[in-house]
C-alpha positions, 0 to 999 in steps of 0.5 A: 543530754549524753547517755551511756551507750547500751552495753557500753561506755561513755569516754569524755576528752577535754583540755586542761582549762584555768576558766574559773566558772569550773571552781563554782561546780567543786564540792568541798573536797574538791576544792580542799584538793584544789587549792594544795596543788602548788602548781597551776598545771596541776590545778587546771587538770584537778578543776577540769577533772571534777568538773568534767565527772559533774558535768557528765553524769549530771547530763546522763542522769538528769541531774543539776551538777551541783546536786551530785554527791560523792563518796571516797573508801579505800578498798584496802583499808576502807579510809575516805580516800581512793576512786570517787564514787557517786552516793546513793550509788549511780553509773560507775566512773573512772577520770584520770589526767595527764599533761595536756588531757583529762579523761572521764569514762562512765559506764554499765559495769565497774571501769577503769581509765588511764591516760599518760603524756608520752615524755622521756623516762626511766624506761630501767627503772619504770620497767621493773617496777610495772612489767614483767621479764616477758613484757619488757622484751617487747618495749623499746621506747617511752610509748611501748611502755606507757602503752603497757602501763594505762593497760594495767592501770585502766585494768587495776583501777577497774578492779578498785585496787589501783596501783595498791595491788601488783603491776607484776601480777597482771600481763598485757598484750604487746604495744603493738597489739590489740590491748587485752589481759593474757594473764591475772593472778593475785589478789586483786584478779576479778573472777569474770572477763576483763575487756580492754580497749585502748584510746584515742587522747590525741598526740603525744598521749596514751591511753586505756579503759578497762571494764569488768564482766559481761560482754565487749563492750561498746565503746562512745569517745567523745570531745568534751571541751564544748561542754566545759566552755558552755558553764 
């Protein structure tokens, strides 16, 4: 049985996995998202994440996996879309997947977490679109920048805008320095502290988790690959 560390959060790591005993642990919707993703990449990050979230907090509430259900509303327009989130309410939770990783991160307070694959891009058009003028004289190359954007998006996710609200209202700190908020305007800005803790997916990927008021928090990362194997 996992549990949430006192003033803290639990962030699982697992692989991508085609094992199709995960698809017995997909609601409904789950499955409808499931089977429109055309390819089978895709579809191993989809089954992996929700079953990973399923498996998860069903071990910290001591719950059947099966037995969890999950609600989705849009902060924006409050359509079943956007985060997932357990109904009647539970552990806040945040997944994200990216090439060869899929992150799950519950925790005590509202949470956020990003992971992205390190690959050649549009560092112009990228930069524009997520960094201010300041941020972008500290970027260089395709980690620097993915470094900048799971801060963000970790911090965006946390707040349940997602990337609805402004990259450009919201400043981090440089790549090569411990992951923090400088500034937050706008909108989606929480009133209280913001904790940023950058991660550790392995090589060739970037990451984030962001958590909202109190205090820093303590932070759990572990591998979850034994337990999606154990289905």
């Amino acid at each position: 049985m996992w549990s949430l560390p006192a003033g803290g959060c639990l962030v699982l790591w697992a692989r991508p996995s085609e094992d199709p005993r995960l698809l017995s642990l997909l609601d409904e919707d789950a499955h409808a998202r499931h089977a429109a993703l055309r390819r089978p990449a895709d579809r191993a990050r989809s089954a992996t994440a929700h079953a990973l979230t399923r498996l998860a907090l069903g071990s910290v509430l001591g719950m059947a996996p099966t037995a969890l259900r999950f609600t989705r509303r849009c902060v924006h327009c409050g359509g079943p879309h956007g985060a997932p989130r357990l109904d009647p309410p539970g552990p806040p939770l945040s997944v994200s997947h990216s090439g060869d990783r899929v992150v799950v991160a519950l925790a005590d307070r509202p949470v956020g977490v990003d992971v992205e694959q390190v690959v050649s891009r549009d560092l112009v058009g990228v930069m524009a679109q997520a960094l201010t003028a300041a941020e972008r004289t500290g970027v260089h190359d395709p980690r620097e920048l993915l470094t900048l954007w799971t801060r963000k998006e970790a911090a965006l996710k946390a707040t349940g805008h997602g990337l609805a609200a402004s990259l450009h209202d919201l400043v981090v700190t440089a790549a090569g320095e411990p992951a923090g908020v400088v500034t937050w305007t706008g909108v989606a800005a929480p009133p209280g502290p913001v904790h940023l803790r950058d991660l550790s997916p392995g090589a060739g990927h970037v990451g984030c988790v962001a958590l909202l008021g109190g205090e820093p928090p303590v932070l759990d990362e572990r591998d979850a690959d034994d337990l999606l194997a154990a289905v």
